[in-house]
C-alpha positions as CSV (number, residue, x, y, z in Angstrom):
1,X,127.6,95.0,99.4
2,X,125.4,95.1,102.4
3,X,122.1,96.7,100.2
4,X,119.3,95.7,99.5
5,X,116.9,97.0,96.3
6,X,113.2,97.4,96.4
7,X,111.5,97.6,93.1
8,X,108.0,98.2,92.8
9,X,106.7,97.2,89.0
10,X,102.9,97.5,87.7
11,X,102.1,96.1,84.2
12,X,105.7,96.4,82.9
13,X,106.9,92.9,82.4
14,X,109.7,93.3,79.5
15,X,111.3,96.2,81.2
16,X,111.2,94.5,84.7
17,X,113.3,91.8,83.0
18,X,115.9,94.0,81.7
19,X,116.1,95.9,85.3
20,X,116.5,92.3,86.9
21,X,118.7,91.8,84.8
22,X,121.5,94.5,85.0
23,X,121.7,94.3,88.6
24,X,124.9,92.7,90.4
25,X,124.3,90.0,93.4
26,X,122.6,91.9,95.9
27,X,119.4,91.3,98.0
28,X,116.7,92.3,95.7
29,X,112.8,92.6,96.5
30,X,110.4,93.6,93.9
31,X,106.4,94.4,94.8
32,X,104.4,93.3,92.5
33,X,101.3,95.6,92.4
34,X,99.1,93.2,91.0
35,X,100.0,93.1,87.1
36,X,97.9,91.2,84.4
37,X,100.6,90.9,82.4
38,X,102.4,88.0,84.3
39,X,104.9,89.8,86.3
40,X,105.1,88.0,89.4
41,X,105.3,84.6,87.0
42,X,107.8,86.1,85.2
43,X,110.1,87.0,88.0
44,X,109.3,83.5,90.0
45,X,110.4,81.7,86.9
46,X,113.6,83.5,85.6
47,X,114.5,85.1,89.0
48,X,114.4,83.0,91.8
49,X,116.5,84.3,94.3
50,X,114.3,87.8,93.9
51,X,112.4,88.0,96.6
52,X,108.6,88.3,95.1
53,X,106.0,90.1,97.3
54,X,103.1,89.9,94.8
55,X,100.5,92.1,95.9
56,X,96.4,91.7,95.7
57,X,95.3,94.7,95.2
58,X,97.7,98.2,93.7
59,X,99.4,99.4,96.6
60,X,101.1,102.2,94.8
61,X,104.2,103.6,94.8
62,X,104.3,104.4,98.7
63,X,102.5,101.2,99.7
64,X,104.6,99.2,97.4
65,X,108.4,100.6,98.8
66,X,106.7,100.3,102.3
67,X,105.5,96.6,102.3
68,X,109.2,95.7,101.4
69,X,110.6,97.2,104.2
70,X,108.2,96.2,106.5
71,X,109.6,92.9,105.6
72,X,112.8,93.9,106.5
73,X,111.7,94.8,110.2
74,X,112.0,98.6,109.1
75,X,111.5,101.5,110.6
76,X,112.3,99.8,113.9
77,X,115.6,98.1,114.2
78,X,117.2,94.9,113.4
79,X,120.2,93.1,113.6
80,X,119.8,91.8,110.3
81,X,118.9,94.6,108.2
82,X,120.6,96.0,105.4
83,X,123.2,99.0,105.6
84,X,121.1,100.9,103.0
85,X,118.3,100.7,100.9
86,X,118.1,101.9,97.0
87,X,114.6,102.4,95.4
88,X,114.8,101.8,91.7
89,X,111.8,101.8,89.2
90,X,111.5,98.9,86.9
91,X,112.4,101.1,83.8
92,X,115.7,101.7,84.7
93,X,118.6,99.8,83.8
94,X,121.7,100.1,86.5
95,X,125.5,100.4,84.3
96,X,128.0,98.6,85.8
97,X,129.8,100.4,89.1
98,X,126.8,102.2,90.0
99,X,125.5,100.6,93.0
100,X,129.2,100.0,94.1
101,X,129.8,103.7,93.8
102,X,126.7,104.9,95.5
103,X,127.6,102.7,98.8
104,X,131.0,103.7,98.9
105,X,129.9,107.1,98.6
106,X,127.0,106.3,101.3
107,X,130.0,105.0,103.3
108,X,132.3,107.4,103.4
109,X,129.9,110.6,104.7
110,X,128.3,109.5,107.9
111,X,126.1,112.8,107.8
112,X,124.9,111.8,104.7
113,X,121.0,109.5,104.2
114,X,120.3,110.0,100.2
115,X,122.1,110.1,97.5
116,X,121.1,110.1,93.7
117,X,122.4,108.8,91.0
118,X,123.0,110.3,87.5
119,X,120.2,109.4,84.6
120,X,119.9,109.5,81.1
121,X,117.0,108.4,78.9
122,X,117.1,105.4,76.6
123,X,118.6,107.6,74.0
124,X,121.6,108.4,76.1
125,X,120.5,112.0,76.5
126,X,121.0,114.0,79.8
127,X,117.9,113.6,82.2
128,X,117.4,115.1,85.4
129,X,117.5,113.2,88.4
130,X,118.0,115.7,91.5
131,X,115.7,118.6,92.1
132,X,115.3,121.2,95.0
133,X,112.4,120.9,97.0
134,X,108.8,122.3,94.9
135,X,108.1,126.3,95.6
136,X,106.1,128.4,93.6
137,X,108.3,129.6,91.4
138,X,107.8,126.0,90.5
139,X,104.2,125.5,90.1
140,X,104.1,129.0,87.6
141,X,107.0,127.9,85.3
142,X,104.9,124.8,84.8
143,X,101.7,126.1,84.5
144,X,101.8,129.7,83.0
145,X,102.9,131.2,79.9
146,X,106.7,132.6,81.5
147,X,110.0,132.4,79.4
148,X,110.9,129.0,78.6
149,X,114.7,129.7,79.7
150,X,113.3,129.4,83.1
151,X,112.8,126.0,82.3
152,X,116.3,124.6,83.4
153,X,116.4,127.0,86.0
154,X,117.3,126.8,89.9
155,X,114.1,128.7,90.0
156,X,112.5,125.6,88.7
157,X,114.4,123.1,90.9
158,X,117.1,122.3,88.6
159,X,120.5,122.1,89.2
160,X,123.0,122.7,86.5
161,X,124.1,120.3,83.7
162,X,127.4,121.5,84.8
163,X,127.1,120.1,88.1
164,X,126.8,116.7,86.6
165,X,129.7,116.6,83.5
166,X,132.1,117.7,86.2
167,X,131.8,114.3,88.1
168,X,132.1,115.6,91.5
169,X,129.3,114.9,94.1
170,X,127.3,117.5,94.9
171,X,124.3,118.5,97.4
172,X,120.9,118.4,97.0
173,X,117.0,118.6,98.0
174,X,116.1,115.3,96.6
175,X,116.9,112.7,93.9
176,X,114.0,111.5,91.4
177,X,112.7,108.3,93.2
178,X,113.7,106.2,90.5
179,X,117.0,105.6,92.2
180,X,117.2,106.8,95.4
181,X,119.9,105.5,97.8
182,X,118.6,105.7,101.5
183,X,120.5,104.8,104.9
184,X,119.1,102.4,107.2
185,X,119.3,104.6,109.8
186,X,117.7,107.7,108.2
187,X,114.8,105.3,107.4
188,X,114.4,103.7,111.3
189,X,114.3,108.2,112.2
190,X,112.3,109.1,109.5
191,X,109.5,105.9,109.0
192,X,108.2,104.8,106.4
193,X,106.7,106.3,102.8
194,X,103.6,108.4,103.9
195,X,101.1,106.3,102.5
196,X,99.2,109.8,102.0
197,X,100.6,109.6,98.7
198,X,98.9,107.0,96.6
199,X,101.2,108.4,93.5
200,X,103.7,110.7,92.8
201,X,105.7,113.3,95.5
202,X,106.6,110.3,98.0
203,X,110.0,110.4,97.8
204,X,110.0,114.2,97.4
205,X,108.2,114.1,100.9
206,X,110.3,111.3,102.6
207,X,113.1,113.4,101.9
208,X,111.8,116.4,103.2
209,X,111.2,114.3,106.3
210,X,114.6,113.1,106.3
211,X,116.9,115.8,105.9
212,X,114.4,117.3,108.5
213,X,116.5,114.9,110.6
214,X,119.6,116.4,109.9
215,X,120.8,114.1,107.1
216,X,121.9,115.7,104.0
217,X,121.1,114.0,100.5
218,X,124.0,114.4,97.2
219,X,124.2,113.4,93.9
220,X,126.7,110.8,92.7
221,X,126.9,112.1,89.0
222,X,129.3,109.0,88.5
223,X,126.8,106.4,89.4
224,X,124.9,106.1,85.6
225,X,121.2,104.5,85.6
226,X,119.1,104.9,82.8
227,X,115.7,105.7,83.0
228,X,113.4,106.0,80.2
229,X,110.3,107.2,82.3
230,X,106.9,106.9,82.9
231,X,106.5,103.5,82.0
232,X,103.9,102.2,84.3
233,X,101.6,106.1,85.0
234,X,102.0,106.2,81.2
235,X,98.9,104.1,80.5
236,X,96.5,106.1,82.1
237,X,97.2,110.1,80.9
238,X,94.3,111.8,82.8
239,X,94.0,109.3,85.3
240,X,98.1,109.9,86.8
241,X,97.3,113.4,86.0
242,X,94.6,114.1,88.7
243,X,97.3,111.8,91.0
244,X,100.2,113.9,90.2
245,X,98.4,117.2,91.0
246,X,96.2,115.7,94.2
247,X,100.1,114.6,95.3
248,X,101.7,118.2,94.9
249,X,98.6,119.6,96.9
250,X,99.1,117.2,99.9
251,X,102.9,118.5,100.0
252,X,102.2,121.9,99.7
253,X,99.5,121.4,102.2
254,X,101.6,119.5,104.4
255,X,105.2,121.6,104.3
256,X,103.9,125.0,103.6
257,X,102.4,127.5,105.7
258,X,99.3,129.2,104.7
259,X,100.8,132.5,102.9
260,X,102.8,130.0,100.4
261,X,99.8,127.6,100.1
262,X,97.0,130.3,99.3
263,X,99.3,131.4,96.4
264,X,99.9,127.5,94.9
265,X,96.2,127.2,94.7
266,X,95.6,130.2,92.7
267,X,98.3,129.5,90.1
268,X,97.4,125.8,89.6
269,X,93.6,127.1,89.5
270,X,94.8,129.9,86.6
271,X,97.1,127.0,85.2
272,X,94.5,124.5,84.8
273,X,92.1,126.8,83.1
274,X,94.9,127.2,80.7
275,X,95.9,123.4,80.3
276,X,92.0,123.0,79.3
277,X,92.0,125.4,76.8
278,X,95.4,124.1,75.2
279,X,94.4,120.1,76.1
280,X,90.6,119.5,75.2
281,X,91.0,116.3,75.8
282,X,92.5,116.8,79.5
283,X,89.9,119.3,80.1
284,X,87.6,116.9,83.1
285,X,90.6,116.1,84.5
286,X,91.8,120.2,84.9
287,X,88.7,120.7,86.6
288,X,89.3,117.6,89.5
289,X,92.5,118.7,89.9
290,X,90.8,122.3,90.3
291,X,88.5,120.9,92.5
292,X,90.8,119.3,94.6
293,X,93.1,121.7,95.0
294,X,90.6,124.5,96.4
295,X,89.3,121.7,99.1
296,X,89.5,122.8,102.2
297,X,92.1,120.1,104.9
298,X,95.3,117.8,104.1
């Protein structure tokens, strides 16, 4: 299986184990964003044929996916590179035939550069794990008080659960970067991560950019990984809340035109006011993300 896995892991040691551990033989690189929790010891100890690029200083998720394939001579080209590339998050455990069915997938559609795979929490319950690209239906179903059956609407980027049970691959925007299946070649067209995004959106965006290219991306709902989420950005609440939001505004900023961004900044400015009312304890970081959001350039 010519692939090779990039897995970037902050402060997560136990679950990087398990992750390590339910992956078949394949050329696996994992970015250590420098842990405190023995990580990189961890993974030089029971891992060995990992390759270990344990980082100074926190590259993020970006920086982390992007020093990994750097090492592999990417985006330029190389004879020895691998056919495809699969970013997977250390909290995700890979079921047997996944990867196998992703690259035969990946293989047989030439106009295809992404595909997802299908997630489920540690429970076993259904997760999401393709959306369409962010809009602002989007941002207001998230932010203001409109019916909750929008929820698990294509208004709100979902696709449906039915999509999924019936097996059958289907297109999409993008797959949740915590298993994302990427073609060498889309990556030499496209580059790298845009290191723009210190946390949170990047894979949204490097999709974007790719299936700008003409690739399309799909789901593989046969392809099981389980995810159980928010592992690492977990620890610090307001702190991967100001990311998250400074993240969406760079996109909106970056993809959108000027009549679609004026709007987004006017319901995340309404929403945040709301969010501080509801979350006293969120309330400074509702008024960076504010802030940030009515700055003025990318």
């Amino acid at each position: 299986m010519n692939l090779a896995i990039i897995i970037v892991s902050w402060n997560v040691k136990n679950l990087l184990r398990d992750c390590l551990a339910s992956l078949p033989a394949v050329a696996v690189w994992v970015v250590d964003n420098a842990s405190t929790d023995g990580s990189a010891v961890m993974v030089r100890a029971e891992f060995p044929a990992v390759k270990l690029i344990a980082a100074e200083t926190n590259l993020g998720f970006a920086g982390g996916n992007n020093a990994a394939l750097r090492a592999m001579g990417f985006p330029g080209r190389a004879d020895d590179q691998p056919e495809a590339v699969l970013l997977l998050n250390p909290d995700t455990i890979v079921q047997p035939g996944a990867l196998a069915g992703l690259m035969r997938f990946l293989q047989s559609r030439p106009d295809v550069g992404i595909v997802g795979a299908n997630l489920s929490f540690g429970d076993g319950s259904f997760q999401h794990g393709a959306y369409g690209f962010p809009g602002l239906w989007q941002l207001a179903i998230e932010l203001l008080p409109l019916p909750g059956r929008l929820v698990e609407s294509r208004l709100n980027g979902r696709y449906p659960r039915a999509l999924y049970a019936a097996g059958t691959p289907f297109p999409i925007d993008h797959p949740l970067g915590a298993a994302m299946l990427v073609r060498a070649e889309a990556i030499r067209q496209a580059g790298l991560l845009d290191e723009g995004y210190r946390m949170y959106v990047e894979e949204v965006d490097w999709a974007w950019r790719i299936k700008a290219m003409g690739w399309g991306a799909y789901c593989l709902p046969t392809a099981r990984i389980i995810h159980l989420g928010g592992q690492s950005t977990g620890q610090i609440k307001a702190e991967s809340m100001i990311n998250l939001w400074r993240s969406r505004r760079r996109f909106y900023r970056l993809r959108y035109g000027r009549l679609k961004f004026w709007p987004a900044q006017r319901i995340v400015q309404m929403g945040m006011r709301r969010m501080a009312r509801r979350h006293p304890d969120l309330a400074e970081a509702c008024r960076q993300v504010t802030q940030i959001w009515l700055e003025s350039g990318d």
